[in-house]
N, C-alpha and C positions, 0 to 999 in steps of 0.2 A: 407142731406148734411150738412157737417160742417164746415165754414168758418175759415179758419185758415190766422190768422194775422199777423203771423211772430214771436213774440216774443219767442223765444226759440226754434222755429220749424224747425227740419233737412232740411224738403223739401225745407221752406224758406229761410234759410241761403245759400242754395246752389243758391238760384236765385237770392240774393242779387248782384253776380256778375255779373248777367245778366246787372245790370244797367248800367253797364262798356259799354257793347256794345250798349247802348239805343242813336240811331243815330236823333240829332234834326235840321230838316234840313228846313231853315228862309229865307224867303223872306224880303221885308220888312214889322217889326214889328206891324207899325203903320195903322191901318185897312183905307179901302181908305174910304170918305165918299162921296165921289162923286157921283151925280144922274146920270145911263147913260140913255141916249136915243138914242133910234134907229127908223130907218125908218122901218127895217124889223116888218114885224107885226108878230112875231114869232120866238122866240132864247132861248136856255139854255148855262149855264158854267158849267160845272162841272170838279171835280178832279179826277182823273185816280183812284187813289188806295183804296179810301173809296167811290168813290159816293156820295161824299156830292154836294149837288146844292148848286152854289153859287149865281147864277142870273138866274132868268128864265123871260119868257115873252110870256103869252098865249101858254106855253109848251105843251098844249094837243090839240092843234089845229089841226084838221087832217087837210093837206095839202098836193100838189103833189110835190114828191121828187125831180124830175129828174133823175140826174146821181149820185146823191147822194146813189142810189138806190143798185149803185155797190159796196158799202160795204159789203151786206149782201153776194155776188156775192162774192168778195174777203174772205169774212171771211169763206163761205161755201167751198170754195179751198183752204185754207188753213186747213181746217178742216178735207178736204179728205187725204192730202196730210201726215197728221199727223197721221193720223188711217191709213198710209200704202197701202190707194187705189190708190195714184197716188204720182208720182214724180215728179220732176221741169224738168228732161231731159227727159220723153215720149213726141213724138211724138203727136201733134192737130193737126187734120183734119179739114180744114177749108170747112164745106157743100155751094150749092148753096144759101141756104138762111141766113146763116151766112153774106157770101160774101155781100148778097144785104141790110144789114142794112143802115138805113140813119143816118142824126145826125151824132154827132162825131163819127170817127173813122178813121180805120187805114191803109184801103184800102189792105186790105185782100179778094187773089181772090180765089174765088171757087178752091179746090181742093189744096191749098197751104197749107202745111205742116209747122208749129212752134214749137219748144215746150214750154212746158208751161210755164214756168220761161221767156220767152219773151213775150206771152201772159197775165202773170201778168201784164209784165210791159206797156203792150199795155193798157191794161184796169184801171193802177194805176195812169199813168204817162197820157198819151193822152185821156183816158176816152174814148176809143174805144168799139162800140156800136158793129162792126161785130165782136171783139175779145172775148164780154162778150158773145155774144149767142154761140160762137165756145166753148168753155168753159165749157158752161153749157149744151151745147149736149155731149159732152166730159164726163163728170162728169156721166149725170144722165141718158142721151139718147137721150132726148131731152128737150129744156127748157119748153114745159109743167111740165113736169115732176122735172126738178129743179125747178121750181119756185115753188111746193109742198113745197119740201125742203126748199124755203125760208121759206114761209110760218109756216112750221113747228119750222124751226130754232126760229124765231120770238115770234112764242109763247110760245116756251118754254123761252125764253130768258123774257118774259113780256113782252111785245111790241102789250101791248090791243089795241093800235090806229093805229095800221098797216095792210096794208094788200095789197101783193104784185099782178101782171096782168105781167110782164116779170120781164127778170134778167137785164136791162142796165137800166130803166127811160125813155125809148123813148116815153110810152103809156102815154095818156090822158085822159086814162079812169078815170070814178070816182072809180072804183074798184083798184086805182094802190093809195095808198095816205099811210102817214105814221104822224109822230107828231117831233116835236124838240127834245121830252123826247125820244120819241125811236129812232132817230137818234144817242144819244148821248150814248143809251143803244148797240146799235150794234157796235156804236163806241170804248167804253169802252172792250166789249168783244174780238175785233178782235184786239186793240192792246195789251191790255193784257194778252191775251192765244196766239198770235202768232206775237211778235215783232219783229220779221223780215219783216214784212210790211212795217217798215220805210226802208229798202235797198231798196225798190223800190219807196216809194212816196218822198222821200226824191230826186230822179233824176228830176235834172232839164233839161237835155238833152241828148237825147242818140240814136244813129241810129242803125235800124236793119235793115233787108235784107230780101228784098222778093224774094223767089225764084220759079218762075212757068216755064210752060211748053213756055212761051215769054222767058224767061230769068232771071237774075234778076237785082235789082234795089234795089237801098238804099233810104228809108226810116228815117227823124229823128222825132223821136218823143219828143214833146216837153212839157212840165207839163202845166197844166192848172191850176194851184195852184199857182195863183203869191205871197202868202206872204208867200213864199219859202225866197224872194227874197226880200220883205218889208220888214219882222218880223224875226228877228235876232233868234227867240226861234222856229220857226215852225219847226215840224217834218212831216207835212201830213196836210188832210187825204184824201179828197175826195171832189171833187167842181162839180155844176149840174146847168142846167138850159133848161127851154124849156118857148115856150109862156106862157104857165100855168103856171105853178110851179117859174115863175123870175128867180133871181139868188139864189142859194144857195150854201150854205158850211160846212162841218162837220172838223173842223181844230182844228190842235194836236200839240202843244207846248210842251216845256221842261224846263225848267230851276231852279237849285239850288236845282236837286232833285223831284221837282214838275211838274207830268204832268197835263195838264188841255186840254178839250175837250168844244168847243164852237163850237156851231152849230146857225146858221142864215141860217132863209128860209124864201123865197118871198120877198126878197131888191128889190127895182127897179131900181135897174143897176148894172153893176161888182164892180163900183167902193165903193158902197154901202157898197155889199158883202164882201168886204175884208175888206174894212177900221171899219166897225160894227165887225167882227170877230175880227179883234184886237184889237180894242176898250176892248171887252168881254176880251182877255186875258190880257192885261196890269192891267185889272181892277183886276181879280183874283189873279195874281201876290200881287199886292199891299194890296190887302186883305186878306190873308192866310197864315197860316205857319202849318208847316206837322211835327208833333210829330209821331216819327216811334220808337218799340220795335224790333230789328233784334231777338232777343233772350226772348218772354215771358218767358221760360220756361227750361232750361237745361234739356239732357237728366237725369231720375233719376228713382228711384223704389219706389212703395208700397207694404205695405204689404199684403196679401194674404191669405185667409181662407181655411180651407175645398181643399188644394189642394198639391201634394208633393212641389211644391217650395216656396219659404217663401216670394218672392217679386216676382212682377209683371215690367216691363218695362212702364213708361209711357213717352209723348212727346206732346208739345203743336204742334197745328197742325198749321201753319204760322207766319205768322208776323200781331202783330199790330199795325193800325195806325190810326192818327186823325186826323183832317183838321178842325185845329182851326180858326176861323174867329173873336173871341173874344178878342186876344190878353193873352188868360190864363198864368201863373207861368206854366210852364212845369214840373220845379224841383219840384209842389205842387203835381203833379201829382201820387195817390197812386193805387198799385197793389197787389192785395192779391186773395191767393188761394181759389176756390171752389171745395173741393174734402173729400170723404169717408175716414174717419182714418184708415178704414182696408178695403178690398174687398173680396169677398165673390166668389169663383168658382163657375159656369163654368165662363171666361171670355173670347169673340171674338176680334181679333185683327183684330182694328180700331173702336171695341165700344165707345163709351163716356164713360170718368170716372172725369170726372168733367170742371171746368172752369180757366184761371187767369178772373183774375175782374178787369177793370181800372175805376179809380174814381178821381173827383177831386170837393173838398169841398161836399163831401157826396152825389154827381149827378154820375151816371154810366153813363161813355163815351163810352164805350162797353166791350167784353170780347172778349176770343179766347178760341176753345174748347181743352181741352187736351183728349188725345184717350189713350188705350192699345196699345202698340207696338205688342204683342203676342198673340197665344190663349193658355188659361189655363184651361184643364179639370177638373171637379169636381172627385175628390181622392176617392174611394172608397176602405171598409175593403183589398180587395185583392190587389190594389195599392198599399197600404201601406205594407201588408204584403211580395210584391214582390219585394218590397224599401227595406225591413229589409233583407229580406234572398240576395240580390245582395252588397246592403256594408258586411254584415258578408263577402262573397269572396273576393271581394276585399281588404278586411281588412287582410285577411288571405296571 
């Protein structure tokens, strides 16, 4: 690979105008330096779009989740719903052992019918323990059988400290326990692959309707996430608690561009729990600002070997971004190409064909990879020959 620096280079000149769309999106400047402290004996901060930890605190603690547990629970419905196995207006069947869950819930009776898009919102909003296992018999067959699927989810996700015993938090098993870091990891993934989560955690009140073989009756469901209502920036996520596990919360802020994901577990009261979570998020606010490239890369072509067409299609594959806690020059901020001056057929679209490179005072802050748009077969004598004799007719 050959790094090309810009000076006089096609490819480069055309992403100079990238810098146009280069979106620099500021909190306040000045980094906080404030010690925080917390009761919880267990908490992470992190930022939604890079994953950078901004504060952690005994982050690999295994500990028992609670209700917190229902993220994974959410994020696995959302994940079916997305692949096409289910939709928000089918029909759940509420079973007898659904119905008889304790702990929170929503007073769903055996054989009552929802659909799922009110069952999220039973298990997002009220933290309903009979809606999550109706859910996840729904989904999988039954929640043995999803809670694999957590399971599985998890690990592929990295989540080494996890290891789920049901789909809601009600258990106290020691085989039900999970960590701050991987709270904040199922966190990250469930709003970031499916933000429509916040239409539903974002409700602070809302009544639904049961309808059984008695009749029915209205229901209001009410959020258990009170710094809905504290925290001017909250957008979610998820709050738990049992004797074990205390209070806990996995909570999701927004502001000026920046999401941040703070998770506290085991406070010794509610009031703990929320006022330490937003502790965690004022504090990230005040310490961060989020350098975003919308455009590494314009679309453009390379050239191409050994094949009848003479360029190739490439494209960087997302956006880049960084979550500086330094206070860095942004404008110092430099980007340059890592890519083959010529490429060489066969090539598979969506191969690698190189890198942009972000750097600043000669430290890489990361890259983004650029792919083949196309696939391009290796040209052989008879391609070619079948190239010559089809322009001759056409030319003709």
């Amino acid at each position: 690979m050959r790094k090309w620096n810009g000076k006089g280079n096609r490819l480069l000149a055309g992403m100079m105008g990238a810098f146009v769309t280069l979106c620099f999106v500021l909190s306040n400047p000045m980094r906080c330096k404030a010690q925080i402290e917390l009761t919880a004996p267990s908490a992470i901060l992190i930022e939604r779009s890079t994953g950078t930890v901004i504060y952690e605190k005994n982050a690999d603690e295994k500990r028992s989740p609670a209700s917190i547990t229902k993220i994974m629970t959410l994020l696995l419905t959302f994940e079916q719903i997305h692949a096409g196995k289910a939709n928000l207006q089918e029909d759940v069947l509420v079973s007898e052992r659904a119905a008889s869950m304790g702990g929170s819930q929503v007073y769903l009776a055996q054989g009552e019918i929802q659909t799922l898009d009110t069952m999220i919102k039973c298990i997002a909003v009220a933290s309903g323990n009979d809606a999550s296992v109706a859910v996840a018999e729904h989904i999988a067959g039954s929640e043995e059988a999803f809670v694999k699927m957590m399971n599985d989810k998890a690990a592929a996700l990295g989540m080494t400290g996890t290891h789920f015993q049901d789909c809601c938090g009600l258990s106290d098993s020691e085989n039900h326990y999970t960590t701050a870091r991987d709270v904040a990891i199922m966190s990250r993934e469930l709003i970031t692959e499916y933000p429509e989560v916040f239409d539903y955690t974002k409700i602070w009140m809302e009544d639904v309707t049961h309808v059984t073989n008695k009749g029915s009756s209205t229901f209001t469901l009410s959020s258990t996430n009170k710094l809905l209502k504290r925290y001017a920036y909250c957008t979610g996520l998820k709050t738990g608690s049992t004797q074990k596990a205390k209070y806990c919360i996995s909570a999701t802020a927004s502001k000026d561009g920046i999401d941040l994901i703070a998770v506290v577990m085991g406070a010794p009261d509610p009031k703990a729990r929320f006022s330490e979570a937003q502790t965690l998020l004022t504090y990230g606010y005040a310490s961060c600002r989020l350098y975003e490239d919308q455009e590494p890369l314009k679309p453009t072509q390379i050239l191409i070997k050994n094949a009848l067409e003479k360029e190739i299609a490439i494209e960087a594959d997302g956006i880049f971004s960084y979550l500086d806690l330094e206070s860095i020059d942004f404008y110092a901020i430099e980007k340059a190409l890592e890519l083959p001056e010529v490429v060489q057929a066969p090539v598979a679209a969506g191969e690698l064909a190189g890198y942009v490179v972000y750097s600043y005072q000669g430290a890489e802050l990361g890259r983004v990879p650029i792919r083949y748009q196309t696939s391009v077969e290796r040209a052989g004598f008879g391609s070619y020959l079948l190239y010559a004799f089809q322009s001759l007719l056409f030319q003709q």
